[in-house]
N, C-alpha and C positions, 0 to 999 in steps of 0.2 A: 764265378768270380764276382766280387763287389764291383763298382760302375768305375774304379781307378785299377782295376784287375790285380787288386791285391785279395787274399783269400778271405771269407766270409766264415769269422767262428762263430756267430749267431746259433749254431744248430747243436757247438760243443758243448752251449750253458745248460743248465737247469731249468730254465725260463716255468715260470708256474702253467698248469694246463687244467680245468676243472668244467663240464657241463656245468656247472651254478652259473645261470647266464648272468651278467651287467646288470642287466633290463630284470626289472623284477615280475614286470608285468603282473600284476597282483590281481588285475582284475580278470584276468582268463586265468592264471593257476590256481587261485584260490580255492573256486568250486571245484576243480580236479583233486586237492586235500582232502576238500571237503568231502566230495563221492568214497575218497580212499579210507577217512576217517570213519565211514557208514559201513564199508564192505568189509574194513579190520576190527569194528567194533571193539574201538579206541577207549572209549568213554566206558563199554563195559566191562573190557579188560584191567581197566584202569580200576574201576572196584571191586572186580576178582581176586587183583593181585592184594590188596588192601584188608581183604575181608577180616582179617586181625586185628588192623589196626584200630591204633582210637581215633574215635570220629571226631568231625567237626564238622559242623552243620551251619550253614549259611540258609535262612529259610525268606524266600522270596517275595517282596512286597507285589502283590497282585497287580500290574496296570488295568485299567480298562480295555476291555475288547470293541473300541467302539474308535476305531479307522486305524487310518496306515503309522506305525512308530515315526516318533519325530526324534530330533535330535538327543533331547533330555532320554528320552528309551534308552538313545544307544550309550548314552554317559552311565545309565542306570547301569543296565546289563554287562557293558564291557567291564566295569571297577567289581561287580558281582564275580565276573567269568575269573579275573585274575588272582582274586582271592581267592577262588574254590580251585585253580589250578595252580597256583603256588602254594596252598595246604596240601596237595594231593601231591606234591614233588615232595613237600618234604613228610612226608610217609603218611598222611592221616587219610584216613578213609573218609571223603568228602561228597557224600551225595550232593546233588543239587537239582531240586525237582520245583521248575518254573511251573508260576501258576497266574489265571487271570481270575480279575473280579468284572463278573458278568452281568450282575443285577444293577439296576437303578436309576437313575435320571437322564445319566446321559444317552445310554441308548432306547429308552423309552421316549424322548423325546428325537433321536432321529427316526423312528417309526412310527412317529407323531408325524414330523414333517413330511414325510411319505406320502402317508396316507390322507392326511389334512387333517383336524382334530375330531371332525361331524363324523368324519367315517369311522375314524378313532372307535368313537362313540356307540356307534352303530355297530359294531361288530363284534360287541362282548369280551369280559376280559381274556378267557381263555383262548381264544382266537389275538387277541393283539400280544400275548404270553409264547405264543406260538412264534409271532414273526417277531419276537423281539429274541428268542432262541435260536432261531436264523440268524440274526442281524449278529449276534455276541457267536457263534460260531464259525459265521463267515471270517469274521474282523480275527478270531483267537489263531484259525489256519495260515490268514495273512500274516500275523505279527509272528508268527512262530515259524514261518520261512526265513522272514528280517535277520529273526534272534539268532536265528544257525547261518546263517550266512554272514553275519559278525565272530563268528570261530566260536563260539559260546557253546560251550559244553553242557549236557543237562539230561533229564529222561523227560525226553521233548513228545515220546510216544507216550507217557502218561502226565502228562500237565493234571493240576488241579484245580477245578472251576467251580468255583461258587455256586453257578447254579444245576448241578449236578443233584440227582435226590441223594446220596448217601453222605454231601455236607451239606444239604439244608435239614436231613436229619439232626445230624451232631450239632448245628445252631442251632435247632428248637433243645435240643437236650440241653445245651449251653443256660436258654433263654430259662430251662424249668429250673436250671439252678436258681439261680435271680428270683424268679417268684417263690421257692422254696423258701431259700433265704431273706426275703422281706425286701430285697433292694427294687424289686418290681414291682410299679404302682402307677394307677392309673388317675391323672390330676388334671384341673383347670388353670395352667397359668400362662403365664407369654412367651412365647417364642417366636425365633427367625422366621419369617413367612414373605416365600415369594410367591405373588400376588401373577402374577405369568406364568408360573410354575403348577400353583396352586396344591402347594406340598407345606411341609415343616420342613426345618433345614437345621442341621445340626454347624455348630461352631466349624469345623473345620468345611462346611460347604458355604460359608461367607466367607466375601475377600473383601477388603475396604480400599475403596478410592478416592478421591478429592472430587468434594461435592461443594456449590455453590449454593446456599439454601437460607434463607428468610430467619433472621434474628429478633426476635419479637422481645416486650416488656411488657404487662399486660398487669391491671390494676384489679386485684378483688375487695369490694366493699367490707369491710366489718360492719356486722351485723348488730345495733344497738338493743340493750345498754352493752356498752362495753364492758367488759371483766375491769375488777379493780387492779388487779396488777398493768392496767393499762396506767401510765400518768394522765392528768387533768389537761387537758387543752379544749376547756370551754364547751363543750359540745358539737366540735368542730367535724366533719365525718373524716372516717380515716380507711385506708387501704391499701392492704397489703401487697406488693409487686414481687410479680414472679417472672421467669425468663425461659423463654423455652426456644429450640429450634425446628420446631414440630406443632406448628400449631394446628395440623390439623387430629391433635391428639388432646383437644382444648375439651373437645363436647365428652371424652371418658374421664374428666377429670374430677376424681370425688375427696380431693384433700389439699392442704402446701405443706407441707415437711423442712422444718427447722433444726438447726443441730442444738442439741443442749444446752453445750457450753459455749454457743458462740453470743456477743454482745449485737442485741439488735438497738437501733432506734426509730424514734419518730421525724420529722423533718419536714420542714415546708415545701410545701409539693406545689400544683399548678390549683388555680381556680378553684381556692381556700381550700383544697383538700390536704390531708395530712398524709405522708408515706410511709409505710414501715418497711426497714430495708433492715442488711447486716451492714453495722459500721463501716466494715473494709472496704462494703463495696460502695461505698456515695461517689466515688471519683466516678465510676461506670455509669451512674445518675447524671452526671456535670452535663453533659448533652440536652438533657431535657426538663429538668428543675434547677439548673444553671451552678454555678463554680459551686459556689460554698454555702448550700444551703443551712438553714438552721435549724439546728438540733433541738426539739422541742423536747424530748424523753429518751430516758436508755433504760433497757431490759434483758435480761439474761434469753434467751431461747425458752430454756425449761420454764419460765414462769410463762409463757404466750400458746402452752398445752392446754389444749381444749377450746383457743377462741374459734369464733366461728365467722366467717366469712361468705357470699354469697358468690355463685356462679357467673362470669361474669355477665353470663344471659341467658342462663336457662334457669331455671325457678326449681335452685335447687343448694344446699348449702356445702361449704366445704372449709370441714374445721384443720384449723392447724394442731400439725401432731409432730412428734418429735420424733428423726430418723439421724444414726449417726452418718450414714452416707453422705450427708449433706458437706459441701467443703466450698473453701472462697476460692475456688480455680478461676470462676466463670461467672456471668449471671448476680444474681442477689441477697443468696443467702438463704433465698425462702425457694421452695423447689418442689414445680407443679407437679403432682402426685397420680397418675392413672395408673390404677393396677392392674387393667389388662391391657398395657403396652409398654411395661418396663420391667426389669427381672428388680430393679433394687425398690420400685415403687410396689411393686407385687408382694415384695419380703415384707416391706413396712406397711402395707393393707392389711396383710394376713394378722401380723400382731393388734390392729385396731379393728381386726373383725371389719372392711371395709367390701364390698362387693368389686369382683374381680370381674370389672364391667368392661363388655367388649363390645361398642358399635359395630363394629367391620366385619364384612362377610370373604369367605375363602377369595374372594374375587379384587378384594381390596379395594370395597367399595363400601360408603356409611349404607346401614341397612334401610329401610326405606323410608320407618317410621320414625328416622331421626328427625325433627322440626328442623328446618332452612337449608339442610344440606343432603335428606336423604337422595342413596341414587348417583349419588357423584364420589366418583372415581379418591383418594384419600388424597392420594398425593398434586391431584388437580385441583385441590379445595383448598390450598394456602393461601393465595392470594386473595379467595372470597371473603375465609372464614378472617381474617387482616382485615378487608373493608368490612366487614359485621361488624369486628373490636371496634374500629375505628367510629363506625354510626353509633356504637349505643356508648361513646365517650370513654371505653374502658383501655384502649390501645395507649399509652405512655410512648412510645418510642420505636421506629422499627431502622432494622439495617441490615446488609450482606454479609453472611459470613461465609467466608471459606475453612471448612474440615473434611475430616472423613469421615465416608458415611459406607453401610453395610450394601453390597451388592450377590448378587446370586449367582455362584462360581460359575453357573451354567449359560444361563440367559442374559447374564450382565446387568439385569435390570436391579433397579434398586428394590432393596425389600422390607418391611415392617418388622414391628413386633406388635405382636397379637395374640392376647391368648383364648387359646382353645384346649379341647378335648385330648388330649395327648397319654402315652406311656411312655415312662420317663422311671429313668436308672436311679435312686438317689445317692446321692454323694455322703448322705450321715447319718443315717439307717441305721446302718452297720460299719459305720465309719470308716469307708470305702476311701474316701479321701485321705486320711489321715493316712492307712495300709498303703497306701499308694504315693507318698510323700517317701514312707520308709524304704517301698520297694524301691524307688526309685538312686537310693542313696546305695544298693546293693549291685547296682550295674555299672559297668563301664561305657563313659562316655565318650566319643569322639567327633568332633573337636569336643574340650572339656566343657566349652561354654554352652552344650546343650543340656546339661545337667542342671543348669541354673534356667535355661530358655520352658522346659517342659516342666521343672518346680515350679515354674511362677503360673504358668498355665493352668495347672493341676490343683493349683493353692487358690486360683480364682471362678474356677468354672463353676457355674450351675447344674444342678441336675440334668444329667443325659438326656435329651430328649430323644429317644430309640423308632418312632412311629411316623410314617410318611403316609401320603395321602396318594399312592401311586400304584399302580398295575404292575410292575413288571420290579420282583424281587421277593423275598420268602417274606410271607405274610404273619402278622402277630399272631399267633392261634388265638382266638375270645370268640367268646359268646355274646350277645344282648338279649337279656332275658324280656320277652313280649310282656311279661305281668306286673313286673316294678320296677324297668328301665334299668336294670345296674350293668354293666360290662364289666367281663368276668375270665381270667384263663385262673389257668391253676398249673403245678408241676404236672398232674395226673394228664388232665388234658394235653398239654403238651407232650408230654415222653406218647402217649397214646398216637398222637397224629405225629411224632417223629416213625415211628413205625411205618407208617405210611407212610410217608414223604420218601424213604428209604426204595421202597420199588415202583413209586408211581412218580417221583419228584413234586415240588411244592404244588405243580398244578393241582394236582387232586384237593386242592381247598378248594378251590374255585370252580372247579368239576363237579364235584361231589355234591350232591344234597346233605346238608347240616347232620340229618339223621343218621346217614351212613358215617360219618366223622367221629361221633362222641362217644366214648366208652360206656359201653352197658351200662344203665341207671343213673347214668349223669343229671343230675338238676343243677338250679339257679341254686347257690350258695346260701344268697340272701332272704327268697320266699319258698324255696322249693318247686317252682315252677318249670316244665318240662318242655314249654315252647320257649325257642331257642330260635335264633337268629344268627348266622354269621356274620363276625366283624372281617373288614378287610382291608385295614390299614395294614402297609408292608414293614417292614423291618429296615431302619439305618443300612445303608448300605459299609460303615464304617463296625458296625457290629457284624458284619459280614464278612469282610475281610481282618477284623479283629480278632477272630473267635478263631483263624486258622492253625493257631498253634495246636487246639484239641482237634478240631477238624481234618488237618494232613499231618502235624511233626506227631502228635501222639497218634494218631491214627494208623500212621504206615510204619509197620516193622523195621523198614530200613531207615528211618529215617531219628532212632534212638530216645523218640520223645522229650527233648528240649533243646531249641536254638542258640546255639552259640554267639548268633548275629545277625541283627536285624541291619540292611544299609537301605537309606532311600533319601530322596531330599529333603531338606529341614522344613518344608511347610510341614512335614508327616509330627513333626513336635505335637503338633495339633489334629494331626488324623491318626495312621494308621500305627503313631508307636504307641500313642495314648488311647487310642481302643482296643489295641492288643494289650496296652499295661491295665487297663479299666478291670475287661474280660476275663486276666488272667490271677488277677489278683484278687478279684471280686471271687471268684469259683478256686482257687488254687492256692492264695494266699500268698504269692510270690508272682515274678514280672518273670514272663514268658521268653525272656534273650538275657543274655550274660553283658552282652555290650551293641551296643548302638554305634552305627558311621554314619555320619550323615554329610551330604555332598551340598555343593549351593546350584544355583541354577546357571542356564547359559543364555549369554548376551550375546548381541552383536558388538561387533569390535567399536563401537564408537560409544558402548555402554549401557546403551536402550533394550528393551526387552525386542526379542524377536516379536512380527509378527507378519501375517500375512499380506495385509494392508500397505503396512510399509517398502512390505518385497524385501527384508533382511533374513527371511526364513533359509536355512540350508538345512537339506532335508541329508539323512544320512545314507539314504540309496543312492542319489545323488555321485556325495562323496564315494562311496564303495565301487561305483558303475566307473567311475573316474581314477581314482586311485586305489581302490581298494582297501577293504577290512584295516588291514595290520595300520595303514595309516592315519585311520580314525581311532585303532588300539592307541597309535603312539602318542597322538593329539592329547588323547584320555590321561596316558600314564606322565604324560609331560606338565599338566596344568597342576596346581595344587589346587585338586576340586574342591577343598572345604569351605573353598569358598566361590563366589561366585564366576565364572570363567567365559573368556570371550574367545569367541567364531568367526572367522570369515575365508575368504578363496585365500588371501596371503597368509593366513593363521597355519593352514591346512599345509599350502606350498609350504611353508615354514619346515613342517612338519616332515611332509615330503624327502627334503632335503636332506634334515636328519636322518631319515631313514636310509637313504644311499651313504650316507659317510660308513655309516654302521654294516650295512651289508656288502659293500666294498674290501672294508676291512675285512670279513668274513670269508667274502671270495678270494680274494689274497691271499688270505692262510688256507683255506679248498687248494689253491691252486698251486700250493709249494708242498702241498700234502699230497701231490697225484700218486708218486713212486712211494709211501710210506706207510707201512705195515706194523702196526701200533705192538702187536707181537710179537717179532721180528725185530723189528729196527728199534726201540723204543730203548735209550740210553740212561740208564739208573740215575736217578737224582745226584747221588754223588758224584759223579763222574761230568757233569753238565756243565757245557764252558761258566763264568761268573756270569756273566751278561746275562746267559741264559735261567740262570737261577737267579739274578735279581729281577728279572720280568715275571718271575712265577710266584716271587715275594709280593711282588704288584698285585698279581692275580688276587693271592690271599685276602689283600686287605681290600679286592674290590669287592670278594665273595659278601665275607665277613661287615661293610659298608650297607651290602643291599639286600644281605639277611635281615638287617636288623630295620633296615626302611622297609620292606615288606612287612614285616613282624606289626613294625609301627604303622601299616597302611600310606606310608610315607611315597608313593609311586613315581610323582615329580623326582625325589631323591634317586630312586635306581635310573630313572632314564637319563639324567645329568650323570652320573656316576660312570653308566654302559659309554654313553657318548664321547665323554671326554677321555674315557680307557681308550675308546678306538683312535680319539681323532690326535691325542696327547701322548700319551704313553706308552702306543703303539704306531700308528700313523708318522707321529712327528719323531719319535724317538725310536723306540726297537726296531721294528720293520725296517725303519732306513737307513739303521747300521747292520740289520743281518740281508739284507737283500745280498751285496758282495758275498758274504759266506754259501748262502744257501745258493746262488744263483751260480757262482765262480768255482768251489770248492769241489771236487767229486762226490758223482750222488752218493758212495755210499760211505764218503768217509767222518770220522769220528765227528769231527768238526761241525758237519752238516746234520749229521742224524740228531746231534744235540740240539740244533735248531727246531731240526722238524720237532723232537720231543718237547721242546717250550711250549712250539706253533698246535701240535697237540692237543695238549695241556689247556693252550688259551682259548682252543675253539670250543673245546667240550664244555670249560668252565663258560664261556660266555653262552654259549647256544643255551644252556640250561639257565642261565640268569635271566635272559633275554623270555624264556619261552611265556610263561607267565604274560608276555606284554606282546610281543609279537610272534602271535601262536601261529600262525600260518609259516611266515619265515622261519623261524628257529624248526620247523619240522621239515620244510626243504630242504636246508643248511644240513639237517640231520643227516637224512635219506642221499646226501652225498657227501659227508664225512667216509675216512678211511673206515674199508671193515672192520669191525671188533664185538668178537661173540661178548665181550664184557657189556655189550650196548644193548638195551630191548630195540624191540621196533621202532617205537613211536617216541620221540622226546617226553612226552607229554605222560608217558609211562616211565620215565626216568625220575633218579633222584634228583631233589638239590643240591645244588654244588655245597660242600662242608670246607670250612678250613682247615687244611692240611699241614698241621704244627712243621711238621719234617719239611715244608717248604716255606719255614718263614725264616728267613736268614738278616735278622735286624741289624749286627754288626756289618756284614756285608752289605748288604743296604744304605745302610748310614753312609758308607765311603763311595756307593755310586751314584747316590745322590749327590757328593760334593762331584764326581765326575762330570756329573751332568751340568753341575753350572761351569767347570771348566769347557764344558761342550757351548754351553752359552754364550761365556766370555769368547770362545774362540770366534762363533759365529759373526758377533757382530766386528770383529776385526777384518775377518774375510770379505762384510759386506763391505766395508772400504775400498778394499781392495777392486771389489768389482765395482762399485759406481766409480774409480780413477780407472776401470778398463785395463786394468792388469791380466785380471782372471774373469773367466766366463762362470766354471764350475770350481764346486771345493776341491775337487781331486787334484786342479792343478796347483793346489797351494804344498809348500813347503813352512812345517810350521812351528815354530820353536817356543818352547815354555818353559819362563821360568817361577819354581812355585815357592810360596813363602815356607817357612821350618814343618807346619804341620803339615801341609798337603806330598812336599817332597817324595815321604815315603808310599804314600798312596799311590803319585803317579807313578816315580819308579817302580814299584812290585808289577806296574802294568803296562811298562814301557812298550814290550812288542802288541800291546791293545790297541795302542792311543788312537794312531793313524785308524784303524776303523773304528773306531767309538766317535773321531771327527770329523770322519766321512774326509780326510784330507790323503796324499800320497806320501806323506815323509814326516815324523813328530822329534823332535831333538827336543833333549830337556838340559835348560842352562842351571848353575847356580843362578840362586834368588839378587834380583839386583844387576844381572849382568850384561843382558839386553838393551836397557833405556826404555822400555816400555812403560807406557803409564800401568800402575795398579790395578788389577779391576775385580769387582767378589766375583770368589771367593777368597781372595788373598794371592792374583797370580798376575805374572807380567805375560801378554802374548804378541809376539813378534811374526810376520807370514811375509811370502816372499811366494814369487814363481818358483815351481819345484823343476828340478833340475829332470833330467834325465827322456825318455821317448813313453810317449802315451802307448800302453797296449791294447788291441785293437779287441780283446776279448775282455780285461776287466777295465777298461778307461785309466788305470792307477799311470802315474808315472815315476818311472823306475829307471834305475844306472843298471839294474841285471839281464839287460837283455841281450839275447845272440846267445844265453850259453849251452845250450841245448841245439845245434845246428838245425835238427830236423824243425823245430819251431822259431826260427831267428829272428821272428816278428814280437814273438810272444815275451813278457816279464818272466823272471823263471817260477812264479809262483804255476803261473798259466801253462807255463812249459811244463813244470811238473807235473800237475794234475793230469794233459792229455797223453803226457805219457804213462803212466801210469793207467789209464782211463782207455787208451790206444783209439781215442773221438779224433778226428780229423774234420780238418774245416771244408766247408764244400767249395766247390768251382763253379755254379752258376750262383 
């Protein structure tokens, strides 16, 4: 008996019953899937079942094996995972074979710091080659625990690693294409150099920061007689001013560079000297020759070719030549020219035959024999080589500027341009550049604005610079011939020592003795000389992981030989899509991916970049230990990555949150599916009350919504879309008018089973939309769905949900959507009701409506609905106007009152039918009916 000892029908309902706990507890089930997904060999069932179909190949931007995945990994990997598991639902055979890049800076330098650099040193390269194949194998085991414990599907027992000898083979075959083909060559000119690093750096290994750095003006004499296209100003001396903010890039200076067309003049300077400047700029002069100097002469550029001008203190000349680089952004007009420490001063040396003069040594220190500065560090000799200008009168003007300047992705430290000794890719050779503009117009971009972001790149870069000055990475193959200095590979040499490399790995360059390396009868090219030296500059570490398209997608059978899609963050514009497009087009003559995704990076929620310092870092083990995987998936598929996206504990909770509405809902329809037999019980589409077939019309277009946002990589879209289906359209609306049916009605009658068949319908289609994003849940949620041989094992071994034409009923639709804003209007009537304290719950109302001409027929065809569509106990429908109610959309007047009659203790409805059933006198006779018919009695304790 209830606690007033009237009878308790609590035990007569249907009440939902389902193991799918509340508590998701994600972080203990997870890895129990995860063991499951190991011992059912998920992932390789999944391309068993496929082996027909057409593939689509998602091929893996390499991370670095060099520490623990940070956040950005888990962004990378999770948007990777869900594409390659929503191409595989909807039929495609989608390998995904995760790979690291092992070689190069950064983990040579934590085996630097290790060791110290002296022992470094000391311990030869193939010994520090050794523990730096430790260090990239320790780090590839850790990351590749991380990556499968974020649900990431892959053939995680065959990863592909760079430094591996059968792809540092297929690089050097790469590399002999390039030298076959002419784009490989070995040259003197400037490049990125960090000076701490003591390497060459390729464009995408600088990042530029805001630098505070010394703005100089700096006078060179003209050297008499003046040229006649100078004007007459009396024999007055004159000098040309240049601007630089790098003065310690003064003492390689062997030219000024004037544009053609631009109009220079002369003008009265300080301490009767005369200035030559570009017109535009005298206003940037006002500081130091004052407002409005006077123009003593004007001259074209082109006519001021050939003068010559004197070093401002070294006893040595530097004549002005003409360079179109030259522009009035900045500066004077006239633009200090050293061709070995600028790539555009370098271009206009080479056309005037000038020497590609390089003071500074690997250490980024002037060399010794420089007069007054040798010995000192470059970047510490600014403020000296300033007071030199300034003693020997040649300084004009100095001040602070704030720009950016190039730093060393690695070391942070700032870094030079310096030219040296280098092998460098070229860009118009073979018009590498240009093929690579086209390719580039042949792929799909996403967002579209990287198409325009990597054209511009591509349209301005320099020759490749491929050659590093480091230990630990596959090394150029070349020779230096002992007899006439030339440095030397060839394709031969190289395909020759790929051979090798193939069962010994790259070590064997560095092992081997020279003589053992070279193909029978090898000499010098250039004298024929047969003493040979090895070179042992390594290879770009970005021609490494560039070159992977021949190295693993063509290399491995399974893998169909070309990538469908390349995803990684938009720095890669400038690393790894553009050394894959370099690589692939330079040897292949087309761009190795069909289409590019590219995501932004992750900030902390106030906007700033993560960092450690700060203490804004949120590591992703972290999250997982705490909430688990599927909530770091949901995080992922909720942002719209393309652009950049913010982190923090409330982002995550956010996130959290979301996820219980979702698997709530889920549980709920588990738990009203306990008694239901999809084979059995499952009620033909035709025969499904209205209700329940316009919820299965919902369905369609939620299918059909987040095909086409996957399709689009759209993921933000399917997780709004999954969301608001549970919390809207199911939650607020269907569920809480079929609860009474399914809960009240007998389990096994018509009524109910139509329900269950919706409830069906919506878990199967949601578990499968979902699975893609929250791959752990949606295989739970599976593994306790009702049995059905129609089902595989594993979700993840399931189709995509398709839309089901035969369940889209748009006429019916159309009229339950006006339904539902009379469910609307009715609501906010009722809540009147309850804030005057009339009514508690909807059920006690009595509710009368009445509808303007078009809706009439709607609600009458549904008069015995109404009362459960309004979740109310009684719905009387007036003529239009009869009531005195105000109007309200969709066109209806609604009137509510206390409903009449006694609440039953089994469905809460109140009803005038009760008593008429003696044996239940308590019960409404709907409730009467069903236990009788049911012969459920209510219990007594």
């Amino acid at each position: 008996m209830s606690k007033d000892g009237a009878p308790n029908f609590k035990a007569t309902l249907n009440l939902p019953s389902t193991s799918f706990p509340m508590r998701g507890n994600l972080p203990g089930r997870e890895p129990e899937i995860l063991a499951k997904w190991a011992e059912d060999r998920v992932y390789e069932r999944v391309l068993e079942a496929r082996a027909a179909s057409p593939r689509y190949l998602l091929h893996d931007g390499p991370p670095y094996a060099n520490g623990n995945i940070h956040i950005g990994h888990a962004l990378n990997k999770i948007i990777k995972d869900i594409i390659v598991k929503y191409k595989t639902m909807r039929g495609y055979l989608a390998p995904y074979v995760p790979g690291w890049d092992c070689h190069g800076l950064p983990i040579e330098l934590e085996v630097e710091k290790k060791l110290g650099r002296a022992k470094k040193a000391a311990l030869g390269k193939v010994e520090v080659r050794r523990l730096c194949r430790e260090y990239a194998t320790r780090f590839v085991d850790i990351q590749r625990k991380d990556f499968e414990r974020l649900g990431v599907f892959g053939d995680w027992a065959n990863p592909y690693l760079t430094m591996r000898g059968a792809y540092s083979a297929r690089e050097l075959r790469e590399l002999a294409t390039f030298a076959e083909n002419g784009d490989l060559y070995r040259g003197k000119k400037p490049v990125h150099w960090c000076a701490s690093c003591q390497t060459a750096l390729a464009e995408a290994e600088v990042e530029y920061k805001d630098a505070t750095t010394d703005s100089i003006y700096v006078t060179f004499p003209l050297i008499e007689p003046h040229p006649a296209a100078l004007p007459d100003i009396g024999g007055r001396p004159v000098a040309a001013v240049i601007w630089t903010t790098t003065p310690w890039t003064l003492p390689a200076n062997l030219a000024i560079a004037v544009h053609p067309d631009f109009e220079y003049v002369l003008v009265e300077g300080t301490d009767e000297q005369v200035l030559l400047v570009a017109r535009e700029m005298l206003p940037r002069l006002a500081a130091f020759v004052g407002e409005a100097p006077s123009v003593l002469g004007t001259m074209t550029g082109r006519a001021l070719d050939g003068l010559r001008t004197r070093h401002p203190w070294i006893d040595r000349e530097s004549p002005v030549i003409l360079g179109e680089h030259v522009t009035l952004e900045v500066g004077t007009g006239l633009v200090h020219t050293a061709p070995g420490h600028g790539q555009d001063d370098y271009e206009v040396g080479l056309r005037y035959g000038l020497d590609i003069y390089n003071p500074v040594d690997d250490r980024g220190r002037f060399v010794a024999d420089l007069p007054d500065f040798g010995g000192l560090a470059v970047l510490d000799a600014n403020p000296r080589i300033i007071e030199h200008l300034r003693d020997q009168g040649r300084l004009l003007g100095a001040e602070s500027m704030n720009h950016s300047y190039p730093h060393c992705w690695r070391c942070r430290n700032p870094v030079i341009f310096r030219a040296t000794e280098q092998w460098f890719v070229s860009m118009e050779k073979t018009d590498l550049r240009t093929r690579a503009l086209a390719a580039i117009e042949q792929v799909t971009w996403v967002p579209r604005w990287g198409r325009e972001r990597i054209r511009g790149m591509v349209n301005t870069r320099p020759d490749w610079c491929v050659s590093r000055q480091r230990v630990w990475g596959v090394p150029i193959v070349a020779v230096r011939c002992e007899g006439c200095g030339d440095v030397q590979t060839s394709a031969e040499l190289l395909r020759h020592v790929a051979d090798i490399f193939a069962e010994e790995t790259a070590d064997a360059w560095f092992a081997r003795a020279v003589d053992d390396l070279l193909p029978a009868g090898y000499a010098c090219r250039s004298c024929g000389g047969t003493t040979l030296a090895k070179e042992e500059d390594i290879l770009d570490v970005w021609f490494d992981s560039g070159v992977s398209f021949s190295a693993v997608v063509e290399e491995r059978a399974d893998l169909g030989g070309r990538a469908d899609l390349y995803v990684e963050g938009s720095d890669q514009h400038r690393g790894w899509f553009q050394s894959a497009l370099l690589t692939s087009v330079a040897t292949r003559g087309s761009a190795p991916f069909g289409t590019v995704l590219t995501h932004g990076f992750i900030l902390a929620d106030d906007g700033r970049k993560m960092s450690k310092s700060v203490g804004n870092v949120i590591a992703p083990q972290e999250v997982v230990k705490k909430h688990g995987a599927d909530i770091l998936r949901l995080w992922v598929a909720a942002e719209d990555y393309r652009n950049d996206i913010r982190i923090s504990p409330e982002i995550i909770t956010q996130a959290a949150d979301a996820y219980r509405r979702i698997r709530n809902t889920a549980r709920f329809l588990l738990g009203n599916l306990a008694d239901f037999d999809p084979s059995r019980d499952r009620v033909p589409d035709a025969e499904l009350l209205e209700i329940d077939r316009f919820v299965l019309d919902r369905l369609q277009q939620l299918i059909e919504h987040c095909r086409g946002a996957y399709d689009d990589f759209e993921f933000h879209v399917v997780f709004h879309a999954l969301n608001n289906f549970c919390s809207v359209d199911l939650s607020a609306l269907y569920l809480d008018i079929a609860k009474d049916r399914l809960y009240c009605e007998a389990a096994d009658s018509k009524e109910r089973r139509s329900g269950q068949t919706a409830l069906y319908a919506l878990l199967d289609g949601m578990v499968r939309l979902m699975a893609p994003i929250l791959a752990f849940t949606a295989e739970d949620i599976w593994r306790h769905m009702p049995a059905d041989a129609a089902r595989p094992a594993s979700v993840h071994e399931a189709e995509f949900p398709s839309v089901d034409p035969a369940r889209r009923v748009p006429d019916l639709a159309q009229e339950w959507d006006q339904l539902i804003e009379v469910r609307n209007a009715v609501t906010k009537t009722l809540e009147g009701l309850r804030q005057g304290g009339e009514i508690k719950h909807s059920l006690e109302a009595h509710v009368v409506l009445a509808p303007n001409a078009a809706l009439a027929p709607v609600l009458a065809a549904r008069a015995e609905q109404l009362a459960d569509l309004l979740i109310v106990s009684r719905v009387d429908l007036d003529p239009a106007d009869s009531i005195g109610a105000p109007v309200l959309p969709p066109g209806i007047a609604v009137s509510a009152r206390r409903a009449e009659g006694a609440k039953c203790p089994r469905c809460w409805n109140y009803r005038t039918d009760g008593g008429a059933n003696p044996t239940f006198a308590d019960l409404c006779g709907r409730c009467a009916g069903v236990l009788a018919v049911t012969g459920a009695e209510p219990t007594t304790s």
